[in-house]
LONU-743190 format. One record per atom (N, C-alpha, C, O): z, y, x; atom name. Coordinates in Angstrom, 2 decimals. Atoms other than C-alpha are relative to their C-alpha. Layout:
<nodes>
NODE      c3      c2      c1 atomo
NODE       Z       Y       X    CA
...
</nodes>
This chain:
<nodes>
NODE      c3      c2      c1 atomo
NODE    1.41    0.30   -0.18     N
NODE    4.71   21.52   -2.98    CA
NODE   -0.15   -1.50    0.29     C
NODE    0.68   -2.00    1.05     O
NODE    0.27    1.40    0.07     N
NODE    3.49   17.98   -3.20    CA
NODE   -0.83   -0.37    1.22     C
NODE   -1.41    0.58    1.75     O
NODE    0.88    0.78   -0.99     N
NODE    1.61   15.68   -0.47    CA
NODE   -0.55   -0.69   -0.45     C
NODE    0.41   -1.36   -0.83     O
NODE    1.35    0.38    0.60     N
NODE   -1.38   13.91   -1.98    CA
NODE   -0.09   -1.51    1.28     C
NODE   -0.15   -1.47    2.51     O
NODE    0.83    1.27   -0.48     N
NODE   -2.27   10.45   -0.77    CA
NODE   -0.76   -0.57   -0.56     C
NODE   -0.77   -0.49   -1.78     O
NODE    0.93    1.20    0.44     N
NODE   -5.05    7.75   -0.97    CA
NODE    0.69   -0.87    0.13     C
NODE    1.36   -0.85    1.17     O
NODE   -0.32    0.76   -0.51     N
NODE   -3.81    4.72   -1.49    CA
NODE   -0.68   -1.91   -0.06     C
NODE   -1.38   -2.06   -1.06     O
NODE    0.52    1.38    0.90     N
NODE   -4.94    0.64   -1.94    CA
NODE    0.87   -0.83    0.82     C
NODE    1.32   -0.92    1.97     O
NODE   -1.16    1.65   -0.02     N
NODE   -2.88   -2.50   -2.43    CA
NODE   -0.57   -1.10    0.13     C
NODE   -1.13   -1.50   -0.90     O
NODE    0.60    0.96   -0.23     N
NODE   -4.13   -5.48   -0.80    CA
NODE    1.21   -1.56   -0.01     C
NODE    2.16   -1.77    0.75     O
NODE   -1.20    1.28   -0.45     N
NODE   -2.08   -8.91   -1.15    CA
NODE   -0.37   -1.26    0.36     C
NODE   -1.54   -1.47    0.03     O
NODE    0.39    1.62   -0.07     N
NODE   -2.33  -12.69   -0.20    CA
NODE   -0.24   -0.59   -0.99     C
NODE   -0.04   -0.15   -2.12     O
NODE    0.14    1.28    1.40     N
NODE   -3.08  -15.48   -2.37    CA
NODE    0.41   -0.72    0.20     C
NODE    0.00   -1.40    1.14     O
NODE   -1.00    1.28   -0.30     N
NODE   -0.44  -17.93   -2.69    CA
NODE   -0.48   -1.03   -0.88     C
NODE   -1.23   -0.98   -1.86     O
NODE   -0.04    1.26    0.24     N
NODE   -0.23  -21.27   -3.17    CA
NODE    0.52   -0.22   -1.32     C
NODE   -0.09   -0.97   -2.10     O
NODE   -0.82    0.07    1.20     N
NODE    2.21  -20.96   -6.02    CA
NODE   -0.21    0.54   -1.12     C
NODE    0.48    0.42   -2.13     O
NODE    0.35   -1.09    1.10     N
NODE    0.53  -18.62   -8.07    CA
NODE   -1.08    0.57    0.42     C
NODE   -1.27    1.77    0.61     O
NODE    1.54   -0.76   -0.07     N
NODE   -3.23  -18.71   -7.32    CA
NODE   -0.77    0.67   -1.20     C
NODE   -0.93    0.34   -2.38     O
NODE    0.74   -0.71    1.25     N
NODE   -5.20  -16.16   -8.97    CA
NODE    0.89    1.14   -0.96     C
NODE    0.44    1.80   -1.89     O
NODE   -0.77   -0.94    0.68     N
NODE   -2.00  -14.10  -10.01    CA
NODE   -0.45    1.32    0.58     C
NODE   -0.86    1.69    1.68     O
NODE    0.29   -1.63   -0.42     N
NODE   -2.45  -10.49  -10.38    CA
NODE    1.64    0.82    0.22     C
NODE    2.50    0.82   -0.66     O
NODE   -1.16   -0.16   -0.69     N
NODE    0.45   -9.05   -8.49    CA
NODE    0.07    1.99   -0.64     C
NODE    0.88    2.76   -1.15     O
NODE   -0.27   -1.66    0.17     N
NODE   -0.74   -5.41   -8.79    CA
NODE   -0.04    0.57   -1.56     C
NODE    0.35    1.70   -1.84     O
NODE   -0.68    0.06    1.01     N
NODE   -0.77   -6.06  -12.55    CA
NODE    1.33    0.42   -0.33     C
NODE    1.74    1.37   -1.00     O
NODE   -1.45    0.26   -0.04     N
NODE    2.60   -6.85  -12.21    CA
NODE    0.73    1.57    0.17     C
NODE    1.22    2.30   -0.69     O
NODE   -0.52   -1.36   -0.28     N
NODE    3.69   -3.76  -10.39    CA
NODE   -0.02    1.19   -0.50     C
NODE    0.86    2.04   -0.60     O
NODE    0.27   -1.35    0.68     N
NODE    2.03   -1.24  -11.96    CA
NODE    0.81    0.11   -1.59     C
NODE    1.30    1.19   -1.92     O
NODE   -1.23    0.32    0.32     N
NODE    4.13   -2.47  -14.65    CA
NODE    0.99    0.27   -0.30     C
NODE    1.38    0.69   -1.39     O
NODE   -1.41    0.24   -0.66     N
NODE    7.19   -2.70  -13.13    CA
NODE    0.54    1.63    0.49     C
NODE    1.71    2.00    0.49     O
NODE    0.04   -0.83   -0.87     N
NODE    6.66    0.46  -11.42    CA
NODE   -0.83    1.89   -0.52     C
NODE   -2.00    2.24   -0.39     O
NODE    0.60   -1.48    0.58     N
NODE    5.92    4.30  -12.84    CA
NODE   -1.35    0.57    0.85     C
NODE   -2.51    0.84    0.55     O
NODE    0.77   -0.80   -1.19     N
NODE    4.55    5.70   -9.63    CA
NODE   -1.10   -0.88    0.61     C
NODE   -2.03   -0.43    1.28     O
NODE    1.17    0.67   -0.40     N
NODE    2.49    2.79   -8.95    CA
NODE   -1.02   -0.04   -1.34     C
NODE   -2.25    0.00   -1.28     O
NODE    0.87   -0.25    0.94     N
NODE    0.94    2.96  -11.74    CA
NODE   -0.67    1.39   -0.45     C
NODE   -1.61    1.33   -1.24     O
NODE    0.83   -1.55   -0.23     N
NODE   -0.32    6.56  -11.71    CA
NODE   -1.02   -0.25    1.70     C
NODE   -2.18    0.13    1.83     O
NODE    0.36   -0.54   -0.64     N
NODE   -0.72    6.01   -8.03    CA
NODE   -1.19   -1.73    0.38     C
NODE   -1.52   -2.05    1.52     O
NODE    0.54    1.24   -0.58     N
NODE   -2.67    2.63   -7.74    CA
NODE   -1.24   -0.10   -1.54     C
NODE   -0.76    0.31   -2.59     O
NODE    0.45    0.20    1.46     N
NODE   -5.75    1.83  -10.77    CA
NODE    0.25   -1.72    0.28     C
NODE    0.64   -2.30    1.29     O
NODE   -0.07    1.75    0.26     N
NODE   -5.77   -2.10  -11.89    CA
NODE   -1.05   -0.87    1.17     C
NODE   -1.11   -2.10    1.12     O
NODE    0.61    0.84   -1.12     N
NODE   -8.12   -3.14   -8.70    CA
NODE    1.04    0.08    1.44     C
NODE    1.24   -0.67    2.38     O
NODE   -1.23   -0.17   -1.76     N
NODE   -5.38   -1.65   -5.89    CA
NODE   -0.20    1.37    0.67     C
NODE    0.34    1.94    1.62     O
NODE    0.77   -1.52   -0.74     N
NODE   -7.33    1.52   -5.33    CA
NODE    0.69    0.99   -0.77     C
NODE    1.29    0.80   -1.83     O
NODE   -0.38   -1.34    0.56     N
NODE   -6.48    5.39   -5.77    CA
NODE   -1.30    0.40   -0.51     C
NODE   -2.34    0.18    0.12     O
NODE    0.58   -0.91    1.13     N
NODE   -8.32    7.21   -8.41    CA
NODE   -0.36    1.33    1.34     C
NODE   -1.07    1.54    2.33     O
NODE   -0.11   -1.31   -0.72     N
NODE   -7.64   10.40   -7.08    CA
NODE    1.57    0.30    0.88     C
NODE    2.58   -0.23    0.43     O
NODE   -0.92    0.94   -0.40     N
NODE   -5.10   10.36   -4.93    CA
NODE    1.39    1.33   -0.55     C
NODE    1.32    2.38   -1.17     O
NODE   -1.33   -0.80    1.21     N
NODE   -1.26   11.75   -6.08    CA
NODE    1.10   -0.51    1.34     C
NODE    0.79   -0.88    2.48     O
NODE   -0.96    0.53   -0.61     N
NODE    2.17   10.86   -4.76    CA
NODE    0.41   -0.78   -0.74     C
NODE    0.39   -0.87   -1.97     O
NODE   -0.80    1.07    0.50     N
NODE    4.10    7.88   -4.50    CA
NODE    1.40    0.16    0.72     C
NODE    1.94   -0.83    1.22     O
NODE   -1.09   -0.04   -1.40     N
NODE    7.08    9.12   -2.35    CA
NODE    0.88   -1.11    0.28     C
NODE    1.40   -1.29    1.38     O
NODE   -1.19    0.76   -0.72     N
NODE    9.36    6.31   -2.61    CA
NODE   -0.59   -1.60   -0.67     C
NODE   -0.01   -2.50   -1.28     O
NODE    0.56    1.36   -0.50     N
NODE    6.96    3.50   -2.37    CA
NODE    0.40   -0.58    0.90     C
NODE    0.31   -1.73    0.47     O
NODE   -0.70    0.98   -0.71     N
NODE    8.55    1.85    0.42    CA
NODE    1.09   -0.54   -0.60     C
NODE    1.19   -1.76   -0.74     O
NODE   -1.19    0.36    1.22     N
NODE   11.56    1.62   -1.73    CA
NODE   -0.59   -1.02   -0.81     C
NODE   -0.07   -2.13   -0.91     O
NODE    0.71    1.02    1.25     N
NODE    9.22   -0.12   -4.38    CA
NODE   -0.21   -1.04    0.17     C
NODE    0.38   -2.03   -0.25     O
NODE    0.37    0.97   -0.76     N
NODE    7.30   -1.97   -2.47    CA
NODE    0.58   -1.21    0.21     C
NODE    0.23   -2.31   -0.21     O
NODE   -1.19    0.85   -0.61     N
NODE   10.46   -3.57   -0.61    CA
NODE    0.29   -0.93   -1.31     C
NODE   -0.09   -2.09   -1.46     O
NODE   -0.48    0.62    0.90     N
NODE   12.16   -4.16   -3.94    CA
NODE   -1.07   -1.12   -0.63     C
NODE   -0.64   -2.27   -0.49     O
NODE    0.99    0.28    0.05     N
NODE    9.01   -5.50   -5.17    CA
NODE   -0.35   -1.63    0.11     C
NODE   -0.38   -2.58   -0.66     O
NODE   -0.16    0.87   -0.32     N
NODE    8.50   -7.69   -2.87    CA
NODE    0.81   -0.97   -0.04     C
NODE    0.24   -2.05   -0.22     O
NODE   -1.09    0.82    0.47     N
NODE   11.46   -9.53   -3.29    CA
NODE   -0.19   -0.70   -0.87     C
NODE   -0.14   -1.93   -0.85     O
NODE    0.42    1.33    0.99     N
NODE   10.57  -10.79   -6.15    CA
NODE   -1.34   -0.72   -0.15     C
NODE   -1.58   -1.59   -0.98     O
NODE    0.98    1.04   -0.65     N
NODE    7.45  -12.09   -4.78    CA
NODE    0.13   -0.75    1.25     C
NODE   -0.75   -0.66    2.11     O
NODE   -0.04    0.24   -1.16     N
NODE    8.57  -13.75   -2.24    CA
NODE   -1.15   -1.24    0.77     C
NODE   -1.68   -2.14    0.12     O
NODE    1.21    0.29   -0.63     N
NODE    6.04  -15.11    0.30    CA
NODE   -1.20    0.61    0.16     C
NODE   -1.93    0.46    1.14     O
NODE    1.22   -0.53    0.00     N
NODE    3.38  -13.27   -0.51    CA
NODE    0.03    1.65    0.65     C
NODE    0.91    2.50    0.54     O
NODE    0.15   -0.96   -1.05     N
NODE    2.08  -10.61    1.83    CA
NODE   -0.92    1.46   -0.38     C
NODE   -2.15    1.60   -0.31     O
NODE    0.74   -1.06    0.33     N
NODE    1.42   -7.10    0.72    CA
NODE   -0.23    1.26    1.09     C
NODE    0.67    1.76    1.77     O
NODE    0.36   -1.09   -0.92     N
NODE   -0.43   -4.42    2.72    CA
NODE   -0.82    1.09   -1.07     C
NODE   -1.86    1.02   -1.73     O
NODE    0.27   -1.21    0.86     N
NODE   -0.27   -0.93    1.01    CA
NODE   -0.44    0.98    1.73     C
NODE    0.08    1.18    2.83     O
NODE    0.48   -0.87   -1.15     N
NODE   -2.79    1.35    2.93    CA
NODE    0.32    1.44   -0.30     C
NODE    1.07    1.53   -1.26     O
NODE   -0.84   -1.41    0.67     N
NODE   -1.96    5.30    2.48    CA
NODE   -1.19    0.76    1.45     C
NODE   -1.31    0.32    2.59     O
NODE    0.86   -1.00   -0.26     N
NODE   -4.75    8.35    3.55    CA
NODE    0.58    1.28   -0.17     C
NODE   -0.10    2.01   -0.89     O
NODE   -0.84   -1.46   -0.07     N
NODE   -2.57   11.46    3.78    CA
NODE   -1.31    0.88   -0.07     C
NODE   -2.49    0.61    0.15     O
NODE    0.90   -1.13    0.05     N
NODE   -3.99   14.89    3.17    CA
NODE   -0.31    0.65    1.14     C
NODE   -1.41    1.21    1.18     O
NODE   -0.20    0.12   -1.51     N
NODE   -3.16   15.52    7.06    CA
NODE   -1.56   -0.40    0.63     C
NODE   -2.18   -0.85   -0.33     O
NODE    0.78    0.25   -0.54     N
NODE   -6.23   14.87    9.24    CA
NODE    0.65   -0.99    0.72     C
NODE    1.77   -0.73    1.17     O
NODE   -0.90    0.85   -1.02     N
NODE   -5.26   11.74   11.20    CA
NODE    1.31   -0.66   -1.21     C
NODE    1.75   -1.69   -0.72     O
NODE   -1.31    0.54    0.95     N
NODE   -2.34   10.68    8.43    CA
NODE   -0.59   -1.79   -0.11     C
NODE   -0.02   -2.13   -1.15     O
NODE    0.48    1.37    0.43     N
NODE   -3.64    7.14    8.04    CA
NODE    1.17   -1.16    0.61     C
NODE    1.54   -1.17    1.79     O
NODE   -0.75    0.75   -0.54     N
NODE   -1.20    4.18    8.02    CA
NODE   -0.41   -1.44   -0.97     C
NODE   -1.26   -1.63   -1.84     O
NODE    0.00    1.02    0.55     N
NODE   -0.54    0.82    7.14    CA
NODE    0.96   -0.64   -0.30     C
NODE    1.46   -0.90    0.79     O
NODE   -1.63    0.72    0.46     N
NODE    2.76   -1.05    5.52    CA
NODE   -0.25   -1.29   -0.66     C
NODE   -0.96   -1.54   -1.64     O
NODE   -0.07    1.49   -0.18     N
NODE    3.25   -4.58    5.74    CA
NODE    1.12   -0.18   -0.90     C
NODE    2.12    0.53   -0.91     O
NODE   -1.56    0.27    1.06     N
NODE    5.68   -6.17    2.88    CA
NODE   -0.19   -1.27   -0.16     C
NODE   -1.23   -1.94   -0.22     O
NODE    0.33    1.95   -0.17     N
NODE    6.98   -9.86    2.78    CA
NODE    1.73    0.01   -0.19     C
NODE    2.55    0.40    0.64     O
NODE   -1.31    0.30    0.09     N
NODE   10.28  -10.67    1.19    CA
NODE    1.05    0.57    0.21     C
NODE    2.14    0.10    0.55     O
NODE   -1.17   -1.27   -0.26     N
NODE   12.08   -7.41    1.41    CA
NODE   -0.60    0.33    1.33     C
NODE   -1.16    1.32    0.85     O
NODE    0.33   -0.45   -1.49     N
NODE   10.83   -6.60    5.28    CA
NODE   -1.15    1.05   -0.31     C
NODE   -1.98    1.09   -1.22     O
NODE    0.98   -1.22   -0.26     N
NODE    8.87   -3.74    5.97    CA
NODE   -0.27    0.16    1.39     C
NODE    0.61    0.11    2.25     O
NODE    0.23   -0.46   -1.21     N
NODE    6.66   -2.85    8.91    CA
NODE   -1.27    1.05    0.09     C
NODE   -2.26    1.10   -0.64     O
NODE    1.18   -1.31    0.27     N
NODE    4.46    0.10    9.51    CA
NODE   -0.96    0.12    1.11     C
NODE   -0.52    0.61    2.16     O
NODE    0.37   -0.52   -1.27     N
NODE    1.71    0.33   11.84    CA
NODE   -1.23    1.66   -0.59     C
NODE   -1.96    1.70   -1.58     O
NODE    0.75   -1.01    0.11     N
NODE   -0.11    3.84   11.95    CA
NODE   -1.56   -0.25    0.71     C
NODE   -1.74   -1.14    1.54     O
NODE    1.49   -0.41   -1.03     N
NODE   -4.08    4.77   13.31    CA
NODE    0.07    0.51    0.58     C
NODE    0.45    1.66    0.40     O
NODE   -0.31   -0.61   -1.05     N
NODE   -4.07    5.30   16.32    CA
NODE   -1.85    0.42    0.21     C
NODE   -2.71   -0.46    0.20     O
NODE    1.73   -0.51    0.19     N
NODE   -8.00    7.94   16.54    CA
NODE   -0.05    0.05    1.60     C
NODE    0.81    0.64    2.25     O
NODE    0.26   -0.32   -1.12     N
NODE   -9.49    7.56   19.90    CA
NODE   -1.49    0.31    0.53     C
NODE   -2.32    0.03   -0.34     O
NODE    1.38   -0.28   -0.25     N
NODE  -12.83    8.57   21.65    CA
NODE   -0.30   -0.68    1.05     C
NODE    0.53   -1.05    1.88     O
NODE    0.41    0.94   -0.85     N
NODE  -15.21    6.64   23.61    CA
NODE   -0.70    0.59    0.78     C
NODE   -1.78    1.11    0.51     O
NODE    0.27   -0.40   -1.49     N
NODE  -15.55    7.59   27.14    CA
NODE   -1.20    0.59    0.11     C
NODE   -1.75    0.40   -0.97     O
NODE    0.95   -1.31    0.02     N
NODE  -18.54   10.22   28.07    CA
NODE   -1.06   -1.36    0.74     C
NODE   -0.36   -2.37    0.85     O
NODE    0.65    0.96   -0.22     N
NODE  -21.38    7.71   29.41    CA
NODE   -1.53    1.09    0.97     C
NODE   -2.29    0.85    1.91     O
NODE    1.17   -1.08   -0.51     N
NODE  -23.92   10.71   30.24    CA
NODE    0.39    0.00    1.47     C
NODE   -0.23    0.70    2.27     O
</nodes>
């Protein structure tokens, strides 16, 4: 059984290559990003990418400097994260859902 995500690809704009389309590139480069990403960075509908961090990473590498943040909407209630990519490094921060104090 599959797990379904949303996902969108946001990157920097370098110095070295203003105006390059990166997620061009990838989708590309890349099977699963290309089903799972359309040509703006956004999910369609959303699908799996399971071994997007893998991609990503590699990916990155050959962009080096430039700073990609792949967002991801799980089918999960609460699933929402965020992955940071920059020259092979990876960092993940998740949503953290909280409620605002009773005031009545």
């Amino acid at each position: 059984m599959s797990y379904d995500t949303r996902y969108t690809l946001e990157y920097s704009n370098t110095i070295d290559r203003p105006g390059h389309d990166y997620i061009s590139d990838l989708r590309e480069e890349c099977d699963d990003a290309r089903y799972a990403l359309d040509a703006s960075g956004a999910t369609g509908e959303p699908g799996t990418w399971y071994e997007h961090e893998k991609d990503m990473i590699a990916f990155s590498v050959k962009s080096p400097g430039v700073l990609f943040a792949l967002t991801g909407h799980g089918e999960r209630s609460g699933d929402i994260w965020k992955k940071y990519f920059r020259s092979g490094a990876m960092q993940v921060a998740r949503a953290k859902i909280t409620f605002d104090e009773c005031t009545i």
